[in-house]
N, C-alpha and C positions, 0 to 999 in steps of 0.2 A: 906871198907871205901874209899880206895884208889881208887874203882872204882867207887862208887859212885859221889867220887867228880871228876872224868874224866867227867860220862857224864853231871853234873851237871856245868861244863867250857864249854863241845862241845854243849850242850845245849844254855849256854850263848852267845857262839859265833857263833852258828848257828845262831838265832835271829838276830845280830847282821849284819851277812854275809846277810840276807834274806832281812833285812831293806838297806841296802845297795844295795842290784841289787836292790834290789824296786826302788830306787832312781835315780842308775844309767838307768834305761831302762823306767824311767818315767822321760824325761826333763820338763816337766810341773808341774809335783810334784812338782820336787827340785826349779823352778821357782816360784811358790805361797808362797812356804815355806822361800826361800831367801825375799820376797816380803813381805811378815809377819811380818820378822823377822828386814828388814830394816823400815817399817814404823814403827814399834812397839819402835824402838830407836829415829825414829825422831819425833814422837808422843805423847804422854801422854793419848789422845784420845782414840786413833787406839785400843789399845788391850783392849778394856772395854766391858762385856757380850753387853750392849745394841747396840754398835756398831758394835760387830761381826753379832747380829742379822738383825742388819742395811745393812750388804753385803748383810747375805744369804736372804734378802727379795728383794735386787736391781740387784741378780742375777738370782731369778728365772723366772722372764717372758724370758728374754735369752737362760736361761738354757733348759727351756720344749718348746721354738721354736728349738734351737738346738737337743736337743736330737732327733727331727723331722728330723730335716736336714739331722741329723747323717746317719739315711737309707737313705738317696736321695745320699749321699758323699760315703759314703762306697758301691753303686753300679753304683760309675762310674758317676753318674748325678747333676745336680746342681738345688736348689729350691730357685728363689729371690721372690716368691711371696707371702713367709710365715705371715710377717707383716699386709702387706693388708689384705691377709688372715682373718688375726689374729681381726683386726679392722672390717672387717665385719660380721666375726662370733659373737663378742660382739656387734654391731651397729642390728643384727639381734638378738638377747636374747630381747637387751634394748626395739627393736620397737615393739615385739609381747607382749614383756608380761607387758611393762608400758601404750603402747599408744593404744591397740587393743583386753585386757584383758586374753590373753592367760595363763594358767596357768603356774607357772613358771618350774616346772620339764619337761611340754612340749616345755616351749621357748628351757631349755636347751638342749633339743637333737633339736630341730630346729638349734641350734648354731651350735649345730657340727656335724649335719647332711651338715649345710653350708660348713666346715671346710673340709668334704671326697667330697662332690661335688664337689668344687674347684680341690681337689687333683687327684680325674678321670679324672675331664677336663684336668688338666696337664700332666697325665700320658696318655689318650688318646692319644692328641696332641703328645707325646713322644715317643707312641709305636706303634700306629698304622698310625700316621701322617708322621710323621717320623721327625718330627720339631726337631730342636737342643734343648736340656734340657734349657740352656740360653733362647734362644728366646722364648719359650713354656710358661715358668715360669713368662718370663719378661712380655710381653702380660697378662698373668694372675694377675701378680702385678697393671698393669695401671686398666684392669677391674675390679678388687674390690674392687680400692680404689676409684674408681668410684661409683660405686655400694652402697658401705656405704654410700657419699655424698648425692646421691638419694635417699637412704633409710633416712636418719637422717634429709635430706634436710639443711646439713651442718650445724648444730646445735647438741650438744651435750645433748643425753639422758642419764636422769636419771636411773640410774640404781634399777633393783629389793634389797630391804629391806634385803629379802631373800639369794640372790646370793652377796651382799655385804659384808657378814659377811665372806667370803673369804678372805677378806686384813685384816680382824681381827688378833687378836693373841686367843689360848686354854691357858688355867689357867693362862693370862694377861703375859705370858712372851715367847709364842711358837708361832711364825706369822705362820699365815696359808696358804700363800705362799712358805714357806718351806716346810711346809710340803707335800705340792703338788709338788713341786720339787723334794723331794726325792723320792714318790709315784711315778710319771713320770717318773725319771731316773733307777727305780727297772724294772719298765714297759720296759722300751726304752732296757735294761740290758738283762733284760730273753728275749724279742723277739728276740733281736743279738746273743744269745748264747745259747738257747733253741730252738729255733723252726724252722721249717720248712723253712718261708716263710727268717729267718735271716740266715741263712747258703745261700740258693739264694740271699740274696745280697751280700753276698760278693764271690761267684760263678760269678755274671754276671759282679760285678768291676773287679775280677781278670783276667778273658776272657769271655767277651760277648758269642764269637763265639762257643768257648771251651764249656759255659754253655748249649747252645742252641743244642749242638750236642749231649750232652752228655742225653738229655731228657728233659732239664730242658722250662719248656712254660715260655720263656723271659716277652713276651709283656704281658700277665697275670698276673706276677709277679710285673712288673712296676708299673701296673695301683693300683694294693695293696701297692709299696711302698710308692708312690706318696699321695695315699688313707692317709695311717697312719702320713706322714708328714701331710695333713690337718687338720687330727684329735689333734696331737699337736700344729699346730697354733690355732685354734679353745681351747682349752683348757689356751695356754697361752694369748688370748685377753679378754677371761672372767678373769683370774686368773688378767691382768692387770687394767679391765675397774672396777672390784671390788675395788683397790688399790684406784680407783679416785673418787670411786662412780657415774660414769658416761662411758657412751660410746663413746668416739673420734672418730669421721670419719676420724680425722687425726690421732690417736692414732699407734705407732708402727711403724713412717714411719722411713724407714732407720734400721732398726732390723733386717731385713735380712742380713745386712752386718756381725752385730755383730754375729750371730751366726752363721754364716759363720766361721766367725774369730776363735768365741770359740774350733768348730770343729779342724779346721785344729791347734789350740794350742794344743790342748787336744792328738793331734799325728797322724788323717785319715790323709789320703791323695786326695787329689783333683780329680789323678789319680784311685781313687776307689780302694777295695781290704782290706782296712786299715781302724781300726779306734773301738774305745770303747764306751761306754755309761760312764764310769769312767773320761777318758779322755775328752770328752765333759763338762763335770761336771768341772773338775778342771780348763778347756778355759773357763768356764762364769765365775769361781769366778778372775781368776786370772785379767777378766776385771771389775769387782767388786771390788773389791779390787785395784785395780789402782785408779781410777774413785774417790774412797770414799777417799784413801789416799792423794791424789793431793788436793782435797774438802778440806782436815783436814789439810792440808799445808797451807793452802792461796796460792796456785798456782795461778798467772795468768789464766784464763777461755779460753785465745786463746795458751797459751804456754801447758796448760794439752792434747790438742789435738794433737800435738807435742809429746810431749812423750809417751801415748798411742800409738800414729803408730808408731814410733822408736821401743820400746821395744816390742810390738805385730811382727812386723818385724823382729827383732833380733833373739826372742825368739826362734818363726819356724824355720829359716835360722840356726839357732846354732842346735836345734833338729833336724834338717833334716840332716846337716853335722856330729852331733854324732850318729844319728841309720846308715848313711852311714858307717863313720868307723869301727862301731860295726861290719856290714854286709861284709867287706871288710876277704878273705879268708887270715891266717898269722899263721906260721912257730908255732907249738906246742899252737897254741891256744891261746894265752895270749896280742897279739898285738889288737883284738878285743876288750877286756876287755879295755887295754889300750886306746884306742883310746874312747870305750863309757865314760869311766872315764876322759878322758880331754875333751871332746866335752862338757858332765854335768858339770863339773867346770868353765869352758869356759862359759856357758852357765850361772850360776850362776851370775860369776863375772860380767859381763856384765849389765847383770840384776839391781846387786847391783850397781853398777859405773852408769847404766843410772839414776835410783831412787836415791839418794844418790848427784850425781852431780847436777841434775837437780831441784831436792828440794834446794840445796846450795845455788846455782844461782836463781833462781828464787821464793822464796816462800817468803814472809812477816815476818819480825822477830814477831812470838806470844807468844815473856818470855815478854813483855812489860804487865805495869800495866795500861796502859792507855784502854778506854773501847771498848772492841770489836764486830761489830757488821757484819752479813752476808748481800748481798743484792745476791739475785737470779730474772737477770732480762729474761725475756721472750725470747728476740734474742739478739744478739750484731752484725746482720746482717744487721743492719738498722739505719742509723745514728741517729731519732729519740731516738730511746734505748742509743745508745752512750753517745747524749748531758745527758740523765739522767746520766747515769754512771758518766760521767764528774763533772758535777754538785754537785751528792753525794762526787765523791773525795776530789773535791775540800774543801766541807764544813768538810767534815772527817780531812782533813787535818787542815782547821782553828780550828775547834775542838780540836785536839788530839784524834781521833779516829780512832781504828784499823780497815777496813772497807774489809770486801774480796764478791770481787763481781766474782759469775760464772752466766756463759749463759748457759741457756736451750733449746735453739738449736730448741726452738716453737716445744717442745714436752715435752708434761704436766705430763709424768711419769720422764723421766729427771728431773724435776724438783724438782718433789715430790719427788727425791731418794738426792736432792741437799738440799731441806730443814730438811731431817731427818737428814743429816749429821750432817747441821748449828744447829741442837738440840741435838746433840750427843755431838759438842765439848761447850755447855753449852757458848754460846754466848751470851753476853749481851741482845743483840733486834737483830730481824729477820725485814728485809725489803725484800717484797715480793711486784715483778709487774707478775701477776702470767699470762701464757700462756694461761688456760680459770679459770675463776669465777669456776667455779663451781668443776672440778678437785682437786683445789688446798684447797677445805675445809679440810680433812683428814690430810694432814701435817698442816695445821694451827693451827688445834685441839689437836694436838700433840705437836707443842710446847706452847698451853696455857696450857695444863696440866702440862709441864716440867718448867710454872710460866716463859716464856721469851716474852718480849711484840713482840707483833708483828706490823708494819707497813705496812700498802697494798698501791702500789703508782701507776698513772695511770690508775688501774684498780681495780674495789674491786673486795671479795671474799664473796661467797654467802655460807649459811648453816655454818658458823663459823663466831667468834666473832674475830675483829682486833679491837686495841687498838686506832687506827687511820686510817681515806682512806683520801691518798693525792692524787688530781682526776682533771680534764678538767670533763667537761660534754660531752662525743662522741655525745650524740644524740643533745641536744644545738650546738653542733659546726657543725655534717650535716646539720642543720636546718640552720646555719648563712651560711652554702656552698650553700645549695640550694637558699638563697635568692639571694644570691651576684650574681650565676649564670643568675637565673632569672633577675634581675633588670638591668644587660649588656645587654641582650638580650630584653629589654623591653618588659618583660610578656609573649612574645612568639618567638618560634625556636622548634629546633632538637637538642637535648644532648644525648651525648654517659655517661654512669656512670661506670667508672671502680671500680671494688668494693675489698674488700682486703682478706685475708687469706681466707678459707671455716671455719668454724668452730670456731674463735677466737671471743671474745666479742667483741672488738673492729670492728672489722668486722661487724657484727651483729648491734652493738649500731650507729652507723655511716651509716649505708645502712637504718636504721630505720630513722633518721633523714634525708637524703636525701629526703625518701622518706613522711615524716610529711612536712616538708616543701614542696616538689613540690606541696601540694594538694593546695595549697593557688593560684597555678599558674597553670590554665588549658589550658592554651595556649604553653606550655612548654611540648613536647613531646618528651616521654623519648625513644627512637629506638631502643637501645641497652644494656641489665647492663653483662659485664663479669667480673667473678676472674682474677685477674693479681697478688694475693698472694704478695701486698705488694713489688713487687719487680720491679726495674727499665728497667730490659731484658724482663722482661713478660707485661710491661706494654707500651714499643715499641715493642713487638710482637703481642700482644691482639691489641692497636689500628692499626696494618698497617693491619689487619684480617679486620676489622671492618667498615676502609675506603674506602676494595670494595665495600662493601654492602649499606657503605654510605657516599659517598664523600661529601653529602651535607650538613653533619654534622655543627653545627655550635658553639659548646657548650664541653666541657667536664668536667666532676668534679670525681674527683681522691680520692679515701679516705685515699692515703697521699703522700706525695710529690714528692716521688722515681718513684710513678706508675703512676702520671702529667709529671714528668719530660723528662720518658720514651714516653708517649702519645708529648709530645713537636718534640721529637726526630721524632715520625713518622709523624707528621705534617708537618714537614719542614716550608717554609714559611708562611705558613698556621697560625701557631703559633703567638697569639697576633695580627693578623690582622682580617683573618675573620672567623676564630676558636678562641673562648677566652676559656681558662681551669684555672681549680681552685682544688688546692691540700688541704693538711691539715696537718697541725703539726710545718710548718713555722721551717724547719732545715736551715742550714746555704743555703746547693746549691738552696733550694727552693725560701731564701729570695734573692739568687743573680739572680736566674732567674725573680723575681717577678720585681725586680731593674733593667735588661735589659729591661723586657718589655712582655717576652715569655710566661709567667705566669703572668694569670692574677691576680690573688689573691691566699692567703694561708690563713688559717684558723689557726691562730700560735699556740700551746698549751705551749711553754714558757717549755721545758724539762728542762732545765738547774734547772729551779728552782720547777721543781718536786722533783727533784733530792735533792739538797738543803733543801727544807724544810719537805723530807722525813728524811732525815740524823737529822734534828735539832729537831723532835719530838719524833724519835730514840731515843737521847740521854734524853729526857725528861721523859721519859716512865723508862729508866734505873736507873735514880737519882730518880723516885720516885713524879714527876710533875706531876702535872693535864697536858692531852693531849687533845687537841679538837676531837670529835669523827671523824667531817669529816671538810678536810679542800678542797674549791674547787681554783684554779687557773684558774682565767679568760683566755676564749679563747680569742682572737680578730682576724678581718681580716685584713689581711694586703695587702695594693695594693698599689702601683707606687707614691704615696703622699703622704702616710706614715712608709712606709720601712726604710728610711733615720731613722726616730728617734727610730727605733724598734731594739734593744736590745737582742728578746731571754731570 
């Protein structure tokens, strides 16, 4: 008896001991898990079945690019072109098998037939080029997201019926994004520890030369590692563009970072040699779980970006200095221990002091009984977006309404991982100005069934029902830009058209009325139309490009006032004399320019009170009001004799 309860104690504390290096020799464990464990007290939310499902769905396009990346890190190499990638191989399923009739089990290995093409190109360029892994990949990133453009022709396809059933969930509670995540990272597991060609990478991370000597065909091997990362971004752009029910030519951009980041959490090393498919796994949720908990805070939308790189920063820097100590040689063995053991705690604390301080300081008190509603606007990179922001606050505030607005960063899966949130922590009403129409049906749909109204502002949402669209008319107000431009020019000249994002509706809706209207004026010749993406650097870079080819421009119309402003910039003098330009959205520097003189007119859309009278239908929809289904806010033009009385 006595022995049996020996080893029925050395049993107990063996476990005990075994959970314990688990712990200490994974800092990224003990990180998620501290991370868990802090939102889960500052939350009520956070630890709810549908919200955990809520991460493991916002981590897996992340997760199965990373697990990708994981072979390119662990032999030494770096892959930024995953994303693009990612976005072409779905932009390539969507175009064969919606617009061209391809059957769709054919589109899908065209998809990721797409996804290993790419990855030769790169490992070529790599091993027999002898390009730097950065440079090889980077190139490869600018090409494909090139490539979707042209293929999609900057509009978002519809995705197959068939292949959509992907963002679903099995027996209405298993998303199947998960499931393909764990599928992929079992995958990504046994290749690293099973097989041939994973034992060669981490041979050629740990000595190139060494591998090369030893027998091992380096450059053969590359062009398979490179190959298999394809294959996983290709797999997580379908597993994404299913999530939206459409194909984004812009979709995934900037993903490469994240999974980047995941890896080197998860414990590789940059330097090659190192690194798990486990490990990877726990760096995408651990940015999952950030991301969702900040969301469930009412953080700030520009302060959550802030403490994601603080604590992603900290995390590695504390893990890299405790597997150092660990590895450091000391006196009977036990100062190693020591040291990995403060390094994880270190590492903990840290963790819990940045989460923990930063929710204190920063997050919206939500024990109030007054009613709370989410707004997820499109970008907060654009002062238009702002004055809404502004606008909604304001009215929030005259209300009494708890109001938490994040940025989507004009990437339509952020977004949709930002609405499932706002429907997890059972928010009164969802106000959505969503990055495209058509993405953004799937979370819509999800919180009409979770019974929370929704509001759609400046932009509607197609294939879902909103309780209300607060709206400008984009294609009426290109149509009022093209007149205005025409009738300064008296019916005829040379116009340059700078045009906005590739793929946004706005974009789209606003290039359509440019171009409804010029038909009225055929004497008005259009020279030029580039993207300048909405932004004031690209829209003095795009026209000083444009004024060699055509200095005798005499015209320009902006599709909004940051990407005029910018054209102002590169005109110099030129500006309001014998160049007249016209923007659209009438923000503040637009009306001051319009007030000097440099700008000839703006097409105002009056954000402030998008904003405003999104917030006040919000709250109508909550109490149970009849809400008008569509409310439009008049554009007007505004020029140099009536600026003065114009408001916003």
């Amino acid at each position: 008896m006595a022995t049996d309860t020996l080893k029925s104690t050395t049993g107990a504390g063996g476990a005990t001991s075994g959970l314990r290096r688990l712990l200490l020799d994974n800092g990224a464990l003990t990180a998620l898990i501290v991370l868990v464990i802090a939102l889960s007290a500052l939350s009520g939310d956070f630890l709810t079945t549908d919200n955990l499902l809520n991460v493991g769905v916002q981590a897996a396009v992340t997760a199965v690019l990373a697990f990708g990346v994981t072979f390119v890190i662990v032999s030494a190499g770096i892959d930024l072109s995953v994303g693009s990638v990612a976005a072409l191989s779905a932009t390539v399923l969507a175009w064969s098998a919606t617009q061209h009739g391809v059957p769709v089990v054919i589109a899908v290995v065209l998809a990721v037939a797409t996804g290993i093409a790419a990855g030769l190109v790169n490992g070529f360029l790599i091993a027999y080029g002898k390009l730097p892994p950065f440079i090889a990949t980077l190139a490869m990133l600018s090409v494909a997201r090139g490539l979707a453009l042209v293929v999609s022709d900057g509009s978002p396809i519809p995705f197959p019926d068939s292949v959509s059933h992907l963002g679903d969930t099995l027996g209405g509670w298993l998303p199947v994004p998960v499931l393909v995540m764990v599928v992929m990272g079992l995958i990504a597991a046994f290749v690293l520890g099973r097989t041939y060609i994973g034992r060669s990478m981490y041979a050629i991370g740990g000595n190139e030369e060494a591998a090369r000597l030893s027998g091992l065909r380096v450059k053969k091997q590359k062009l398979a590692i490179y190959a298999l990362s394809g294959v996983f971004a290709a797999v997580a752009g379908i597993v994404l563009a299913s999530r939206l029910s459409s194909a984004q030519p812009q979709a995934a951009d900037g993903y490469e970072l994240d999974a980047i980041a995941a890896v080197v959490i998860g414990g590789a090393s940059l330097a090659g040699g190192t690194g798990k498919a486990s490990g990877t796994l726990i760096g995408a949720l651990i940015l999952a779980v950030l991301r969702n908990g900040l969301n469930l805070l009412n953080v700030s939308a520009f302060w959550q970006q802030v403490v994601i790189g603080v604590v992603i920063a900290l995390a590695v820097l504390l893990d890299t200095l405790r597997r150092k100590a660990g590895a450091t040689p000391v006196a009977a063995g036990t100062g190693g221990n020591r040291g990995k053991q403060a390094g994880t705690y270190a590492l903990a604390a840290v963790v819990t002091v940045a989460i923990v301080g930063a929710t204190s300081f920063l997050h919206n008190d939500s024990s109030s009984s007054n009613p709370k509603m989410g707004l997820s606007l499109s970008t907060l990179n654009n002062p238009f977006f702002v004055q809404i922001r502004a606008g909604a606050q304001a009215e929030a505030k005259r209300l009494g309404v708890d109001l938490t607005v994040t940025d989507a960063q004009n990437d339509a899966s952020q977004q949709a991982n930002q609405l499932q949130n706002f429907t997890s922590s059972s928010l009164g009403a969802i106000i959505v100005n969503p990055v495209d129409s058509d993405a953004a049906s799937n979370s819509v749909k999800a919180a009409d069934k979770a019974k929370i109204p929704v509001i759609a502002v400046d932009r509607g949402v197609n294939k879902a029902t909103v309780d209300a669209l607060v709206a400008s008319d984009n294609i009426a107000g290109g149509k009022l830009a093209a007149k205005t431009i025409a009738d300064k020019l008296g019916g005829s000249g040379k116009i340059v058209i700078l045009q906005g994002q590739a793929g946004t509706s706005a974009a789209r809706e606003r290039a359509q009325g440019f171009s409804d209207g010029l038909k009225a004026y055929p004497g008005i010749q259009v020279v030029a139309q580039q993207p300048a993406d909405f932004d004031r650097t690209k829209g003095l870079d795009v026209m000083s490009n444009l004024l060699q080819a055509h200095p005798d421009v005499q015209g320009v119309i902006a599709a909004n006032d940051e990407m005029a402003l910018g054209a102002i910039k590169a005109l110099g003098s030129k500006a309001g004399k014998s160049v007249s330009v016209v923007g659209f959205d009438g923000t503040p520097d637009g009306l001051t320019a319009v007030k000097g003189g440099s700008l000839y007119a703006s097409v105002a859309q009056q954000p402030t009170q998008l904003g405003k009278i999104a917030v006040e239908n919000a709250l109508k929809a909550i109490q149970g009001k009849k809400v008008q289904q569509t409310i439009k806010v008049p554009v007007k033009v505004v020029t140099k004799e009536n600026v003065a009385g114009f408001t916003g």
